[in-house]
N, C-alpha and C positions, 0 to 999 in steps of 0.2 A: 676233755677231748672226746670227740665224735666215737661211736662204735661201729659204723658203719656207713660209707660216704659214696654216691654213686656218681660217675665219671661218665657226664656226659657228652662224650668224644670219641676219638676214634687215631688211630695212628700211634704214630711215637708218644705225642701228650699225654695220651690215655696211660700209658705205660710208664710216663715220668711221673704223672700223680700218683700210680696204683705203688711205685717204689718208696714215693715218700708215705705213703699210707702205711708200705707193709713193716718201714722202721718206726715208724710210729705205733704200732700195733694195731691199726684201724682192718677192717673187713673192706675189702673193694669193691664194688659192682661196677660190672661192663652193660653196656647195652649195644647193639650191634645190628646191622642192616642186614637182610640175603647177601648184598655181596662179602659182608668181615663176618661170614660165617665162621670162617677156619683162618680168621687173621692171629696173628697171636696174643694182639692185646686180649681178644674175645676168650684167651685158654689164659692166660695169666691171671687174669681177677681172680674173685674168692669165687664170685656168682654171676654169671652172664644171663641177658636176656633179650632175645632177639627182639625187633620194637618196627620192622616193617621191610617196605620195599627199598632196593636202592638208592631211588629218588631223597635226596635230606630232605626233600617237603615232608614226607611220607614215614621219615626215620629222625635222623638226627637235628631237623630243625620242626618235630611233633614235639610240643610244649606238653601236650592233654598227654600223649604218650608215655611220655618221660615222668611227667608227676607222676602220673598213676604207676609204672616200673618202681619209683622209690617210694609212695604207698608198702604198696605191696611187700616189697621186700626188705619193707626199716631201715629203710637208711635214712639217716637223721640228715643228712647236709648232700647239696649238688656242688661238684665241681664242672663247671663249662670248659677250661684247657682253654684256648684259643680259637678264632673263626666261630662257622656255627653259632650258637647262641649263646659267646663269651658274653657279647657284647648288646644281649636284647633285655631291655627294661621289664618285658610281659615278664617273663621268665622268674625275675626278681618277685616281680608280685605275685606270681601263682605259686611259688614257694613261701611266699608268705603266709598268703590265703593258708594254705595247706600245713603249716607248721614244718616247713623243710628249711634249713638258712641252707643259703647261698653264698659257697667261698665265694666273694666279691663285695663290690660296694652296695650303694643302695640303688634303686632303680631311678631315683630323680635325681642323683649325680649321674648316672649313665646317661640319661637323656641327655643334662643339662651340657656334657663334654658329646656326646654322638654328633648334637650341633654343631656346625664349626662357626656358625656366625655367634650364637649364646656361647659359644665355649672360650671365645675371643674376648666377649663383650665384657664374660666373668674375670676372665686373666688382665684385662685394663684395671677394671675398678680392684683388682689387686697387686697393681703394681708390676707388673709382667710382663716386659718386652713384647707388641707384637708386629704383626705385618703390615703397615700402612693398607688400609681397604676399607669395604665398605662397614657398616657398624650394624647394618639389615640387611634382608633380602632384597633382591634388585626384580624386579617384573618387567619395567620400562623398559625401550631402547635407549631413548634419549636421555633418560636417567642415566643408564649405562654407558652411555657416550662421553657424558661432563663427568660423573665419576671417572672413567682411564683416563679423560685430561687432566683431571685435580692429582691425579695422582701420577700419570706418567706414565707413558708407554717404556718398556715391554710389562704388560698388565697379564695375570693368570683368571682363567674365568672355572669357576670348582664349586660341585655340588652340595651344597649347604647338609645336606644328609649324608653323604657320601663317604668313600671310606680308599685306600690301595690307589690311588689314582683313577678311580673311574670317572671318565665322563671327562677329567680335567683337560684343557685348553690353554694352552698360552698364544696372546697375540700381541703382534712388535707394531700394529698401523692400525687404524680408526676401520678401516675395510674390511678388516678382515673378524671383527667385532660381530657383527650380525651373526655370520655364518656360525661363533664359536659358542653367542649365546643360546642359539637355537640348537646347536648337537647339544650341549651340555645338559638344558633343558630337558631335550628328549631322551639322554640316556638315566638320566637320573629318574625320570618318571616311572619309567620302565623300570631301573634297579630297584629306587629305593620308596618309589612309590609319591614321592616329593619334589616337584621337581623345582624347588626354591633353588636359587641361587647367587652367588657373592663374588664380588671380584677382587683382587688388592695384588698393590707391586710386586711384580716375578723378581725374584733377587735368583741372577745369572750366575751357574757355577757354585753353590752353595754348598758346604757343609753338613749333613745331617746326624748332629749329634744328639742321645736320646740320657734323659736322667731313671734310672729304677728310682723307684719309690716303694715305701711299707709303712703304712698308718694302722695303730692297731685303733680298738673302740675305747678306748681308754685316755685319746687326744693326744697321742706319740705318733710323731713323722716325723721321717727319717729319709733321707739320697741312700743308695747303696750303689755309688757315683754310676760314671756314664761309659757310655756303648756308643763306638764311630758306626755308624750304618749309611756309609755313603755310595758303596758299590750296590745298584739297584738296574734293574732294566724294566720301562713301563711301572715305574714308580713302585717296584716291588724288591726289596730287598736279598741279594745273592751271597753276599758276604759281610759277618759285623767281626768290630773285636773291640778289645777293652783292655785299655784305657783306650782313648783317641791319640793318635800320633801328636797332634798340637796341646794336649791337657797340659795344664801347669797345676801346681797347689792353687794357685792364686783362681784362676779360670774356673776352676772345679769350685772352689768355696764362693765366686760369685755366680755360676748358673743351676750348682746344686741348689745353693740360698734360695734362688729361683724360682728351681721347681718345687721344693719344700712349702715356701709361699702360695705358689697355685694350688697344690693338693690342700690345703690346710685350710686356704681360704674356700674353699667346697668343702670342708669336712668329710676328705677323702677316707675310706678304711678299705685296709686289704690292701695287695699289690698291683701297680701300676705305673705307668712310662709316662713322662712328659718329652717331648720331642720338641727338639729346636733347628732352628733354623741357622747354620754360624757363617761369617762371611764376612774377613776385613777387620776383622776386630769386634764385629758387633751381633748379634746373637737374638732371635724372635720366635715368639710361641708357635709352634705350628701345629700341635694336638697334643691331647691326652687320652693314652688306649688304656682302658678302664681294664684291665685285665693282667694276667702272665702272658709275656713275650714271648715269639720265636725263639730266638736269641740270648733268652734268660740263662743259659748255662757260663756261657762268658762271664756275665756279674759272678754267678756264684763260684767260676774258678780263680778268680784275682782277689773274692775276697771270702771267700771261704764260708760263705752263709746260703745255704738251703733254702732257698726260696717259698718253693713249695710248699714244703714243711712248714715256713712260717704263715703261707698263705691259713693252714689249715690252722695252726695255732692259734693265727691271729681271732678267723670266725668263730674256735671256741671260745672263745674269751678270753685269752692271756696277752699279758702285755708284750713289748718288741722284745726280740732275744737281746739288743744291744741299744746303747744312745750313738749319736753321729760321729761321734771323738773314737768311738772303738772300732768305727768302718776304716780299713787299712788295705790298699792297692796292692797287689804283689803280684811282679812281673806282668807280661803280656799274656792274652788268651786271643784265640781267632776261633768263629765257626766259618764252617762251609757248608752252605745248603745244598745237598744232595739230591737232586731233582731227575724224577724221571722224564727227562725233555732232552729235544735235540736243537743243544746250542748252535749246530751249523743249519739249522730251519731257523734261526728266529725263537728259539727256546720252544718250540711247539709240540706241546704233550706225545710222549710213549709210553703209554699203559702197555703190561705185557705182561707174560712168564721169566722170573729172573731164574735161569736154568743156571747159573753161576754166582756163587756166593762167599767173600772172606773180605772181612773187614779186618783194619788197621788196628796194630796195639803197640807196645811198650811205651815207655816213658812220656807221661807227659798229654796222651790220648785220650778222648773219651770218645761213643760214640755210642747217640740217642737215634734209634731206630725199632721201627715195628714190622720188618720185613725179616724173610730168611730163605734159602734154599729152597728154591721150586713155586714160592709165593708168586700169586698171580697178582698186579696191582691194577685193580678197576678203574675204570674211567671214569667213576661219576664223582671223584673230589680229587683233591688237592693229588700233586704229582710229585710230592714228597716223599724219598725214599728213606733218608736222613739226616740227622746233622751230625757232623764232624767237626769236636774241638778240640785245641790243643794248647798249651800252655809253654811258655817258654820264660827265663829270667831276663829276656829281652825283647823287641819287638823281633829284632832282627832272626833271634832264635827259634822264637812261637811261626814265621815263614817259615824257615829250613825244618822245621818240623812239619809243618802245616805239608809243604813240596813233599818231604820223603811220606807221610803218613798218606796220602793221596796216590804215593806211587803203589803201597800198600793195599788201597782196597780195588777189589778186584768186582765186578757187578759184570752178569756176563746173560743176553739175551732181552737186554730193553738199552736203548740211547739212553746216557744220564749228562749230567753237568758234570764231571769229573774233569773231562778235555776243557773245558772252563777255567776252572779251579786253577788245574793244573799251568794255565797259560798266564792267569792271575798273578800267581806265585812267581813268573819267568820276568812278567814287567816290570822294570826298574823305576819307571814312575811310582808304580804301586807301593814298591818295596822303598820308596823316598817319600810314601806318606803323600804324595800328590794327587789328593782326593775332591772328590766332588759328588753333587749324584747324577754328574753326565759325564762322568768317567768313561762307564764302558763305552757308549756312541764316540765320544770323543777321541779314543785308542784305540778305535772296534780295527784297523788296518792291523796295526799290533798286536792284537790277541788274537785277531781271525789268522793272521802267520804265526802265530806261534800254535796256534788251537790244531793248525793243520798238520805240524808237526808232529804234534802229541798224537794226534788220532791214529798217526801211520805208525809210530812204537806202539803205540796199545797195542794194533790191530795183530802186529808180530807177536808181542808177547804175551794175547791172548790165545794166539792160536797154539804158544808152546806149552799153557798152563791148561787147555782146556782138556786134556787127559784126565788130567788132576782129580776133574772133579766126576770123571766118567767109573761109580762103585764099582770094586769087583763082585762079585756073588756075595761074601762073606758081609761086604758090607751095606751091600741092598738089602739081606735082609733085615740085618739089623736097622735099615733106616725104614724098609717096609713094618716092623714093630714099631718103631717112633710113633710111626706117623698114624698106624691103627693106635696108640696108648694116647696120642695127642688127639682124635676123634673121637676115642670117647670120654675124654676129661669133658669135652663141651658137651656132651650128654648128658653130664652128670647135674 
């Protein structure tokens, strides 16, 4: 095992690694922008080291930066967490260069899945369910044209680099084709620098069920089954849970088999998702994210295996903690992504001062966060406050938990997703498993009534709790100590 492993991330992730490090007995290092000067993951490591400006050009996606931080400071292994440079091949190779390994795969598997037309082409020639489309880049128009005929309108047109929905276009008529290749084109240029692109059959209403994987280097993969992640809005994930409401034994041992097959046939190592597409009975590749998931807590509450941990275990050389026959489901888990956005805008970013702070507990809870009391959350990444999981010995149970542990956390002085969550939980669609990932557009009347509801109880029984968190003298000081003993641990 590693002696010391630097966590090149930031947020909650940063802090799910540096926990599985600290039962592993590993040394953690943080790296941190000007703005996560006084975040807490930056006072939880062993060893922080600030690495630049706000900007992630400049901090968290500085490659030359980040090597030279774990130079520096010994640390034998990088962990990337998710976003950021989970998912960048250089990365892989300048830790090689440099004798640093890299929890993850190898950089020419990263590549060969970041493709989605080579990532397609590889899961064919292995037997892999995929999406009827093209088998290459498209540049033509007219090329473009007789491909949506060959294959049928309603046709999606997505950037062969691409990642979250960017760029992606769906078109139902031959007309409206032009207009979809040419934005798709130009935002991919722009994003990902590429602006290739592919087209193939939109399957309506779909499913999005995703498999965990763990391949150690020793030629062991393994499912550590599957995660519903169907509630998404702009093709971004809101809420996952596990098992899927539809999983059967039978289902699961034929799109686990699967996904075991595509990892295996790339001589996948480390953890990682294969993502499918389900719909009608029938099931197609739609990616593999080379990394740990959002949503990885879920897998490890139904089956009780530490991911992380084994992410690290696996890079130093040990084999899997288990074979496929010892992976066992138990009961339901649900997260809820905790977003500092305001769901009645259109989900659009609130960075702020959280001046109120009390998160959910007893039975059954967990909750992964790198916020706290008077934390100010910068606008220059991701708008995530937390996540919130919960587990239940039934689906029906893991809701009525998920409902009351929502009503529990309390976030007071920035717009979040809660009044979401909370409306989530209220739909009987939802709660009958009647999923899709155009759920929420397709309810939005239903949840926007219910969402308005909620908003009006919070708003009362914010205003009865906000006392609460107004110190008396006795105990300002004591938080004014805190927080001078927590400024100069990062000093140190």
């Amino acid at each position: 095992m590693f002696n010391k492993i630097l966590i090149a991330n930031r947020g909650e992730i940063a802090i799910r690694v540096m926990r599985a490090c600290k039962e592993l007995g590993v040394k953690s290092v943080a790296v941190y922008s000007d703005a996560d000067k006084n975040s807490l993951f930056a006072k939880y490591a062993n060893e922080a080291y600030n690495i630049g400006k706000p900007s992630p050009s400049d901090s968290y996606l500085n490659i030359e930066k980040i090597i030279d931080t774990a130079e520096k400071c010994g640390a034998e292994a990088i962990h990337p967490g998710y976003g950021f440079l989970a998912e960048n091949a250089k990365l892989g190779e300048e830790c090689e260069k440099h004798g640093i390994k890299l929890i993850g795969p190898k950089g020419s598997v990263i590549n060969s899945m970041g493709s989605k037309i080579e990532s397609k082409k590889l899961m064919r020639a292995a037997g892999v369910p995929v999406v009827p489309g093209t088998a290459k880049g498209v540049t033509e128009l007219d090329e473009a044209v007789d491909i949506a005929e060959s294959i049928g309108y309603p046709v999606i047109v997505k950037a062969s680099a691409g990642g979250g929905g960017i760029g992606m276009r769906t078109v139902y008529e031959e007309d409206e084709l032009v207009r979809a290749i040419e934005s798709t084109q130009s935002v991919a240029a722009s994003a990902f620098g590429d602006s290739t692109i592919y087209i193939e059959k939109y399957v309506e209403e779909p499913r999005h069920i995703e498999f965990q994987i763990l391949a150690d280097e020793h030629g062991n993969t393994i499912h550590v089954a599957d995660r519903e992640c169907s509630i998404q809005r702009r093709h971004q994930k809101l809420i996952e849970e596990s098992p899927s409401p539809i999983m059967t034994e039978e289902l699961r041992e034929e799109m686990g088999g699967a996904a075991v097959r595509a990892a295996s046939s790339i001589d996948y190592t480390n953890a990682g998702t294969v993502e499918f597409l389900y719909s009608n009975g029938d099931y197609y590749f739609l990616e593999m994210n080379t990394r740990i998931q959002v949503e990885h807590p879920i897998t490890e509450i139904v089956t009780g295996i530490d991911l992380v941990k084994q992410q690290l275990k696996i890079a130093s050389g040990e084999e899997l903690c288990c074979a496929q026959e010892d992976i066992i489901v138990k009961g339901h888990a649900i997260e809820c992504r905790i977003n500092a956005e305001d769901p009645l805008a259109d989900f659009a970013p609130n960075p702020g001062k959280i001046t109120g702070y009390r998160s959910p507990g007893g039975i059954g809870v967990r909750v992964d966060s790198g916020v706290y009391m008077n934390y100010t959350i910068p606008p220059f990444y991701d708008s995530m406050i937390s996540k919130l999981i919960v587990w239940g010995m039934t689906r029906n149970e893991a809701i009525n938990r998920m409902k009351r542990a929502l009503d529990e956390y309390i976030i007071l002085g920035v717009k979040t997703t809660i009044p979401f969550h909370k409306s989530m939980m209220l739909s009987q669609h939802f709660r009958d498993g009647d999923l899709h990932t155009h759920f929420v557009d397709h309810y939005r009347d239903e949840i926007m009534g219910h969402m308005e509801d909620v908003i009006k109880s919070d708003e009362k029984r914010a205003a009865r709790l906000k006392s609460t968190f107004l110190p008396s003298p006795k105990i300002a000081a004591v938080s004014g100590a805190v927080n001078s003993y927590m400024a100069n641990l990062g000093k140190k």
